[in-house]
C-alpha positions as CSV (number, residue, x, y, z in Angstrom):
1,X,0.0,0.0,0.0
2,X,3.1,2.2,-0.1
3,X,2.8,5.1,-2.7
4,X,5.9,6.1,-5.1
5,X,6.1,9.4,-6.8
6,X,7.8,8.7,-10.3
7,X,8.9,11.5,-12.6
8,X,5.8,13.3,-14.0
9,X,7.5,12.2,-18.0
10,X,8.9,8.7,-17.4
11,X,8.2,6.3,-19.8
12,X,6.3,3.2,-18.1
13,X,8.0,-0.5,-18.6
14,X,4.8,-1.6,-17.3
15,X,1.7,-0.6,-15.8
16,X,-1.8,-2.2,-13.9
17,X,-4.4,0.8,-15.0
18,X,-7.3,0.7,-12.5
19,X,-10.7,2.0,-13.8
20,X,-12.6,3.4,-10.9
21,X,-15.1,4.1,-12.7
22,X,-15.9,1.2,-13.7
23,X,-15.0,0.0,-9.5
24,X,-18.1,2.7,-9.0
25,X,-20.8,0.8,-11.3
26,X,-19.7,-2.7,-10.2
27,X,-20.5,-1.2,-6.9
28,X,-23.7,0.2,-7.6
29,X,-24.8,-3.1,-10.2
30,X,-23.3,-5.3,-6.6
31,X,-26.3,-3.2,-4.6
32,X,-29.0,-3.4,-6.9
33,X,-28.7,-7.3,-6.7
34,X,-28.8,-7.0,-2.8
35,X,-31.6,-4.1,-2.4
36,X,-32.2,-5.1,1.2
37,X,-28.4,-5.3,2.5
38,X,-25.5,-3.3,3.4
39,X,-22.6,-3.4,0.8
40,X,-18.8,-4.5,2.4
41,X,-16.3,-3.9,0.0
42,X,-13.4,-6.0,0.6
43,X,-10.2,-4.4,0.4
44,X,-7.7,-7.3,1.8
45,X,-4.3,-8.2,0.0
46,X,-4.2,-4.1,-1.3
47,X,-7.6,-4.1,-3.0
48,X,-7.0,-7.3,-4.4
49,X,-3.9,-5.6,-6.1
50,X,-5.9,-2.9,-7.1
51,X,-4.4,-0.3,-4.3
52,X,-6.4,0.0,-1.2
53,X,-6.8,3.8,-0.5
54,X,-8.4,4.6,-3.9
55,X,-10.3,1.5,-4.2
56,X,-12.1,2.1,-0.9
57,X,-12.9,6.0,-1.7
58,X,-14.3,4.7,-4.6
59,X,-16.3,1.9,-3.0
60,X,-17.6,4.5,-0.6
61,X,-18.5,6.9,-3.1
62,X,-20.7,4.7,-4.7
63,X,-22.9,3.8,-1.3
64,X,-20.4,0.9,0.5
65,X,-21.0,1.4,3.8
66,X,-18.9,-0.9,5.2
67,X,-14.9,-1.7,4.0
68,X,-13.3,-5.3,5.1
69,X,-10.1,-6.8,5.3
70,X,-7.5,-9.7,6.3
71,X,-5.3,-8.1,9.1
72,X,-5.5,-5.7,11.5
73,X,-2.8,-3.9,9.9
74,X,-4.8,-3.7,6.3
75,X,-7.9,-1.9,8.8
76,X,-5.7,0.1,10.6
77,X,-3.7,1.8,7.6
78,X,-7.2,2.3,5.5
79,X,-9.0,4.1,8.6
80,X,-5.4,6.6,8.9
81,X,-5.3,6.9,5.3
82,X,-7.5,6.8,3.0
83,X,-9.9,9.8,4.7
84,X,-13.3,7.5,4.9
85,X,-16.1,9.0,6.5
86,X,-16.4,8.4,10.3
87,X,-19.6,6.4,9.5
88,X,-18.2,4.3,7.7
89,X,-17.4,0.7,9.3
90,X,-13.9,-0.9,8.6
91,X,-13.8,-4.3,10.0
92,X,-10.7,-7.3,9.6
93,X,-11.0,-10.8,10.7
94,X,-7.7,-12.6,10.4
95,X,-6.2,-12.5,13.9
96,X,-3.4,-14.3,15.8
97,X,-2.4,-13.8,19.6
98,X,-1.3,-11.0,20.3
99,X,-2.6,-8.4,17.3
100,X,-3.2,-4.8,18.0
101,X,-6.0,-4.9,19.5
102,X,-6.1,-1.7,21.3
103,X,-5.2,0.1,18.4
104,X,-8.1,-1.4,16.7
105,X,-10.6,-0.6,19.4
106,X,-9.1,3.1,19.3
107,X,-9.5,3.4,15.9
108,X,-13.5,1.9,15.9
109,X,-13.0,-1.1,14.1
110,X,-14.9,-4.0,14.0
111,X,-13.0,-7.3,15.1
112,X,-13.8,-10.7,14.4
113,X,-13.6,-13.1,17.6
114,X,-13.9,-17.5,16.7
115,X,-12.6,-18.5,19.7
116,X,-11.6,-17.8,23.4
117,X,-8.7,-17.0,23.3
118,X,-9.4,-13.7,21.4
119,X,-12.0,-13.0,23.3
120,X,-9.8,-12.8,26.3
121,X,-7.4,-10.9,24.2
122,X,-9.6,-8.3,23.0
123,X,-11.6,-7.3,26.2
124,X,-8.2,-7.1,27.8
125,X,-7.4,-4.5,25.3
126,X,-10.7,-3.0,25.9
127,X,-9.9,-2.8,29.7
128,X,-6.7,-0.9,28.6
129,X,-8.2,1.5,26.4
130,X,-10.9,2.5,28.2
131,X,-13.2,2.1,26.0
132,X,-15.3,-0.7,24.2
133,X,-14.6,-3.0,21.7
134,X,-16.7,-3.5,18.5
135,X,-16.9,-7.3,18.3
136,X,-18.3,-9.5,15.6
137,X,-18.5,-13.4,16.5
138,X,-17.6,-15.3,13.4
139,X,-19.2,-19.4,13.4
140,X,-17.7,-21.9,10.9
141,X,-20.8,-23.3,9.5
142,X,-18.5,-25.5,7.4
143,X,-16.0,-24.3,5.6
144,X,-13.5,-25.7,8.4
145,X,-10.9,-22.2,8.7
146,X,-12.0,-19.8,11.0
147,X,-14.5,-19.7,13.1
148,X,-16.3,-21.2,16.5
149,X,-17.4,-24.9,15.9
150,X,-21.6,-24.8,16.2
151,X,-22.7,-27.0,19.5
152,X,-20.6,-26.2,23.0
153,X,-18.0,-24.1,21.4
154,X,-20.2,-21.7,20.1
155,X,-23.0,-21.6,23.5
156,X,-19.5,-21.2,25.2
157,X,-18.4,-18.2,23.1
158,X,-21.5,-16.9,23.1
159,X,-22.2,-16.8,26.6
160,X,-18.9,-15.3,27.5
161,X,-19.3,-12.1,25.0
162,X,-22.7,-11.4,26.6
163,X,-21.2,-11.2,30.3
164,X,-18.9,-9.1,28.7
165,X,-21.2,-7.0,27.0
166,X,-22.7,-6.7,30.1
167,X,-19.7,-5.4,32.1
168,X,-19.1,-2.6,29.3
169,X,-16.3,-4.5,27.2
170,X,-18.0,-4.7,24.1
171,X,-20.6,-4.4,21.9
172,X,-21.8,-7.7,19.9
173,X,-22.1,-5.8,16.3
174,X,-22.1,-8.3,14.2
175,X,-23.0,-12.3,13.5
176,X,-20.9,-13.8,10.2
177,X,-20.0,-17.0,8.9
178,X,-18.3,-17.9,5.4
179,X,-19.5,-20.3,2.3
180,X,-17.2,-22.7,1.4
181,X,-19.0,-23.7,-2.4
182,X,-21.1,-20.2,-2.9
183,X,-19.4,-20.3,-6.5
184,X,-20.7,-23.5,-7.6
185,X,-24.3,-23.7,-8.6
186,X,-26.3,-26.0,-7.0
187,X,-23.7,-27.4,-4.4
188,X,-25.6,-28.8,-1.1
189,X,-23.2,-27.2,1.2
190,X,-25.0,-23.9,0.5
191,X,-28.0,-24.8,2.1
192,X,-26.3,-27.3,4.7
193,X,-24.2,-24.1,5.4
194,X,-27.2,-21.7,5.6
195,X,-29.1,-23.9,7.7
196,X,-26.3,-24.0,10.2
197,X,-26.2,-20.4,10.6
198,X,-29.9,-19.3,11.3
199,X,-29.4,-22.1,13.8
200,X,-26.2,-20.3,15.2
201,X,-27.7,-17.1,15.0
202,X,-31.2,-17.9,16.5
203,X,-29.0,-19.6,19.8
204,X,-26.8,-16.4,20.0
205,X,-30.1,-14.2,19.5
206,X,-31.8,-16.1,22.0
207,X,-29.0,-15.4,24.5
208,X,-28.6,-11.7,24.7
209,X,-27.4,-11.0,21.4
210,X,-28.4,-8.2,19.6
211,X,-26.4,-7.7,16.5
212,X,-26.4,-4.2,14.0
213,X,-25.6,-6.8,11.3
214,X,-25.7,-10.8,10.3
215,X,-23.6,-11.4,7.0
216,X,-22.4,-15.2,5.3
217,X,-22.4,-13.6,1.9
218,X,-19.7,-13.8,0.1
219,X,-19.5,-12.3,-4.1
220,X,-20.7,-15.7,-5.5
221,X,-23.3,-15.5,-3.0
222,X,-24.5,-12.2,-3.6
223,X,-24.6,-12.3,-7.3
224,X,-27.0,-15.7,-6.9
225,X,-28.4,-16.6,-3.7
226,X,-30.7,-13.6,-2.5
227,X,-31.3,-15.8,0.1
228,X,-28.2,-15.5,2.0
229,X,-28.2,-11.7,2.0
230,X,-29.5,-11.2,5.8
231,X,-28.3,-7.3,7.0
232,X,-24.9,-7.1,5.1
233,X,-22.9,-8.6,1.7
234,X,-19.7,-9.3,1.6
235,X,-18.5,-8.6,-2.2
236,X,-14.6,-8.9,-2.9
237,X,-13.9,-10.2,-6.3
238,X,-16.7,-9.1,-7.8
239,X,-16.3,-5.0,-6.9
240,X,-13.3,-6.0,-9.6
241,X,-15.3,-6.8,-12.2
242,X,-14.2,-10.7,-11.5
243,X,-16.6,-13.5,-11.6
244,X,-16.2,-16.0,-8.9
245,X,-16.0,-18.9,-11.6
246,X,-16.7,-19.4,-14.9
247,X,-19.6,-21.7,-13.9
248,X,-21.4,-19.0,-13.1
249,X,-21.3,-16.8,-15.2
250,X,-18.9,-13.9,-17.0
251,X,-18.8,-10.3,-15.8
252,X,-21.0,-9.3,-18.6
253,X,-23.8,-11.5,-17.2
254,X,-23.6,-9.6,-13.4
255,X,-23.2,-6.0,-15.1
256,X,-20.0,-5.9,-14.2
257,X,-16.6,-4.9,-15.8
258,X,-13.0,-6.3,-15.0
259,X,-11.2,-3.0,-13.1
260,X,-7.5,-3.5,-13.7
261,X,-5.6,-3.9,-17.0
262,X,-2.2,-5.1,-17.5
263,X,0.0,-3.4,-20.5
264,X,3.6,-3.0,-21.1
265,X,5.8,-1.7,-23.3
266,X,7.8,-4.0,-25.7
267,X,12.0,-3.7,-25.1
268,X,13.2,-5.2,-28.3
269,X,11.6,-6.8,-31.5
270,X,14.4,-8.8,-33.5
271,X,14.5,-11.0,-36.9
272,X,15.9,-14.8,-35.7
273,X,16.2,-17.7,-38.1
274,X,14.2,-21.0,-37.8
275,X,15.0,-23.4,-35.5
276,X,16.3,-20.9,-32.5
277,X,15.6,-21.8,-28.7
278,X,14.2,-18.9,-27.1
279,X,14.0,-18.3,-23.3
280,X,15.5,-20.9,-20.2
281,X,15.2,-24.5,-21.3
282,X,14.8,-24.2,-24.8
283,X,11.4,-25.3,-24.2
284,X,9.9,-23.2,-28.2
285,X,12.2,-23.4,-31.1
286,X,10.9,-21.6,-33.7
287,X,9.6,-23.3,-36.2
288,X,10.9,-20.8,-39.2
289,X,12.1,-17.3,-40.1
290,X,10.3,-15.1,-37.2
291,X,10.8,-12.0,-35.3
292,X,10.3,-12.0,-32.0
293,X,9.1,-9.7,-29.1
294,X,10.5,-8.9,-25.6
295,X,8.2,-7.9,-23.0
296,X,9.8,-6.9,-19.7
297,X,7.6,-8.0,-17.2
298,X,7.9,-11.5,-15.4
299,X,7.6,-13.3,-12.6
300,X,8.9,-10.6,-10.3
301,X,6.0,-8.6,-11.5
302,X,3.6,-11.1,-11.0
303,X,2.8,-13.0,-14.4
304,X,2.7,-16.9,-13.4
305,X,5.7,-18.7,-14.4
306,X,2.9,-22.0,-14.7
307,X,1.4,-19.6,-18.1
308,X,4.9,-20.4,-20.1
309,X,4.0,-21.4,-23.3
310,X,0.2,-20.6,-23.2
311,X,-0.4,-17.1,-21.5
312,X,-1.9,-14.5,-24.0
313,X,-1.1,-11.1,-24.7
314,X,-2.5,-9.1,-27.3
315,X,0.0,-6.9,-29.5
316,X,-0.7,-4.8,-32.7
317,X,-4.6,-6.1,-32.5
318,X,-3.4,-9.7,-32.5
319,X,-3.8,-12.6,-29.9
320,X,0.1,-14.1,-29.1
321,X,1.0,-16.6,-27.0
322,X,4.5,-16.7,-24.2
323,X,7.1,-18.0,-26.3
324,X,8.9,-20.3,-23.8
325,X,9.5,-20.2,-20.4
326,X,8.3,-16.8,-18.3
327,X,11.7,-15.9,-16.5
328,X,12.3,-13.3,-14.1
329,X,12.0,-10.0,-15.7
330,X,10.9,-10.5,-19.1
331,X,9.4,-13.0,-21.3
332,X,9.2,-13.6,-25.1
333,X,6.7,-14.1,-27.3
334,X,6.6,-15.0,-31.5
335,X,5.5,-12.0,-33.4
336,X,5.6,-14.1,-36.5
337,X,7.3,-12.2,-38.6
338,X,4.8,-8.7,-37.5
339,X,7.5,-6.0,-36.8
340,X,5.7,-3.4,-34.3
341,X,8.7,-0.9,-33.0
342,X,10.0,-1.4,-29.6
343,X,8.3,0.6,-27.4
344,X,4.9,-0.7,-28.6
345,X,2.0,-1.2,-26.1
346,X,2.0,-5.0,-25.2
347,X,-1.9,-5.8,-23.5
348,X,-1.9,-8.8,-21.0
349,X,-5.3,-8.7,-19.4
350,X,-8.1,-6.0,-19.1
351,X,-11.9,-6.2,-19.5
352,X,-11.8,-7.8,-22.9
353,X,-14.2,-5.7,-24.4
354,X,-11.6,-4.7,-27.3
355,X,-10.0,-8.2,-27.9
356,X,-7.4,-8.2,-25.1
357,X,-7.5,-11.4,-22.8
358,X,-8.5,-11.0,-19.8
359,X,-7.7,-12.3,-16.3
360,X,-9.5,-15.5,-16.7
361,X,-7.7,-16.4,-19.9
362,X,-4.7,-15.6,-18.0
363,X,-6.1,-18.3,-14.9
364,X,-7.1,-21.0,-17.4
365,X,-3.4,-20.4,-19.3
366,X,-2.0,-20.8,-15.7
367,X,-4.5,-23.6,-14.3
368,X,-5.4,-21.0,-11.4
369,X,-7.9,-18.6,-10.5
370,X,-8.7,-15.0,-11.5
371,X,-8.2,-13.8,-7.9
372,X,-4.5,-15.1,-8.1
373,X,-3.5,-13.3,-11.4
374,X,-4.7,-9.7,-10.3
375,X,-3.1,-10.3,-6.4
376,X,-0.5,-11.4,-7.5
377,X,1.1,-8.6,-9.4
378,X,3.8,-7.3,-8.3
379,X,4.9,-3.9,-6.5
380,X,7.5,-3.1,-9.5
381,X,4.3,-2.7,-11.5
382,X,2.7,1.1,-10.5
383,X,-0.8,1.1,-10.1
384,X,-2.4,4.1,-12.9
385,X,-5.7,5.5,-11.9
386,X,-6.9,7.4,-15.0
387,X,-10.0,8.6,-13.9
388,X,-8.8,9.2,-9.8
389,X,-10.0,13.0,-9.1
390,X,-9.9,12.7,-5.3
391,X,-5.9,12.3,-5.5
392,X,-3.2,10.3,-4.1
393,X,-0.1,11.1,-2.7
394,X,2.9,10.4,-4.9
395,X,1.4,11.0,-7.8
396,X,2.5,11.5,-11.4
397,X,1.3,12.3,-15.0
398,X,1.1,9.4,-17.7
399,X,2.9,10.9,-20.9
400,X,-0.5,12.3,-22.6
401,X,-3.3,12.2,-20.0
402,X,-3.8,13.3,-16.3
403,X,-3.5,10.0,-14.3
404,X,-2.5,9.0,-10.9
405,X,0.2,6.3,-10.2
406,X,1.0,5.0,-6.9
407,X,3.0,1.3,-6.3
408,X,1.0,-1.2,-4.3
């Protein structure tokens, strides 16, 4: 989430281009399918590589109410930085013993509690800070990672943050669970998993609890199970522009559009014989006369080393395919014979809707998901935000057009 300032005219060896604008109308297409429910946009791992601080003002411009996250430390810079309305909620629930606890209480976060132990933790901290904590308890109905186990586990968990309720540690805000098959249609966990938490939530509501929101919906949910929406939906992938899975559907089909676009600039286009190994391992040999094309992005940056030989990229209007192993820094790819000048504008992924690949094609070329290929690019790459007119610090200007940059 560190910003760089670059020089206002430096050329770009690569660059992610996020399109708030089109963040904004995922946002508002996300609510429209959820009429009845809060929005969370999640904002864990940097926005999903996207950069955190202008993702979430944009997310909150266009009606979320409430920002999520991983850590702790993801809440606690997004509440110092990124100038969110007081009202708006910022709540993280991956914790280990030990977090910073009171510096999440004294920043009004909401914390997520599956077991005793961080219950002691946190209404220790509350002690400390004079002040209460916001506390959401968080049940695994089945997905098996976090969360209190239904049955004695939960009634004891339960029972513990109401006595502490009642002594003025905390407040109870929130009741959550997770899906563990949300994005595939028609899997029986969904309603073995929804079952199990109206039963969770009815025991803790019976007890004392009075929560200001219950939430199990996840993207995949939200976009097809109106049944799971309860007070609050969770959307991460899909504020992207990123179906959960093919199987349910593309973008398009939601109203939404892929945020983030991949481009570099070539280094070098050359004329090579037939017959010459190109990249570690020899693995392509061209199969005639060629020219090739060096991009200068790799591994480093994020493009999956598991996409040599099949990952697309689109250059001078034409689909080409990694020639060869991805290495490092750069890879290679056949230009058969096409001679674009170096310099030229090399498109991995973006939305697609002008012939580039997009992030899927990237995960199928890689045998991964979507969510891995936009995460997982790298801080080398500077994050452009075209159409950013609330401002970042460190910023530049794209050669040609008033952008904000900032590295992730």
């Amino acid at each position: 989430m560190t910003e760089t300032a670059l020089p206002p005219t430096a050329p770009l060896r690569a660059r992610a281009e996020i399109d708030l604008a089109a963040l904004r109308a995922n946002v508002r297409a996300l609510r429209a399918l959820a009429p009845g429910a809060a929005l969370m946009a999640v904002m864990k791992s940097d926005a999903y590589g996207h950069g955190a601080v202008p993702c979430a003002r944009a997310a909150v411009d266009a009606g979320a109410t409430w920002i999520g996250t991983a850590t702790p430390e993801e809440a606690l810079t997004l509440r110092a930085d990124a100038g969110l309305p007081d009202d708006v909620r910022i709540m993280c629930w991956l914790w280990t013993p030990g977090g910073p606890w009171r510096e999440a209480i004294e920043a009004g976060l909401d914390v997520s509690v599956s077991a005793m132990w961080a219950l002691r933790e946190v209404t220790a901290a509350a002690r400390a800070a004079g002040a209460p904590a916001r506390v959401q308890l968080k049940g695994d109905t089945g997905l098996g990672r976090n969360g209190c186990q239904p049955g004695d586990d939960w009634a004891e968990l339960v029972g513990a943050a109401v006595r502490a309720e009642a002594a003025g540690l905390l407040r109870v805000t929130g009741l959550w669970s997770h899906f563990a098959c949300a994005d595939e249609p028609g899997h029986p966990s969904v309603d073995a998993q929804l079952a199990v938490f109206r039963e969770m939530v009815s025991h803790a509501e019976r007890n004392g609890v009075r929560p200001e929101v219950r939430h199990i919906a996840n993207s995949a949910a939200t976009l097809t199970r109106p049944d799971s929406h309860f007070d609050l939906v969770r959307t991460g992938i899909a504020v992207y522009g990123i179906s959960p899975s093919p199987e349910l559907g593309s973008p398009a089909d939601f109203g939404l559009r892929p945020v983030m676009s991949l481009k570099a600039s070539l280094a070098l286009v050359k004329h090579v014989p037939g017959g010459h190994g190109v990249s570690y391992g020899q693995h392509y040999v061209t199969p005639g006369e060629t020219t090739l094309g060096l991009v200068p992005v790799g591994y480093a940056d994020g493009v999956p080393r598991h996409a040599s030989g099949s990952g697309p990229v689109l250059i001078g209007g034409k689909w080409r395919t990694v020639a060869g192993r991805v290495a490092m820094d750069q890879f290679v790819v056949d230009l058969g014979g096409d001679e674009p000048e170096a310099g030229a504008e090399a498109i991995l992924f973006g939305p697609g809707a002008d012939g580039e690949p997009t992030a899927e094609d990237w995960a199928q070329a890689a045998g991964t998901i979507a969510y891995e290929i936009v995460t997982r690019i790298g801080t080398r790459v500077p994050r452009v935000y075209p159409d950013d007119n609330r401002g970042t610090s460190g910023t530049g200007t794209v050669p040609g057009r008033d952008a904000k940059r900032s590295g992730t």
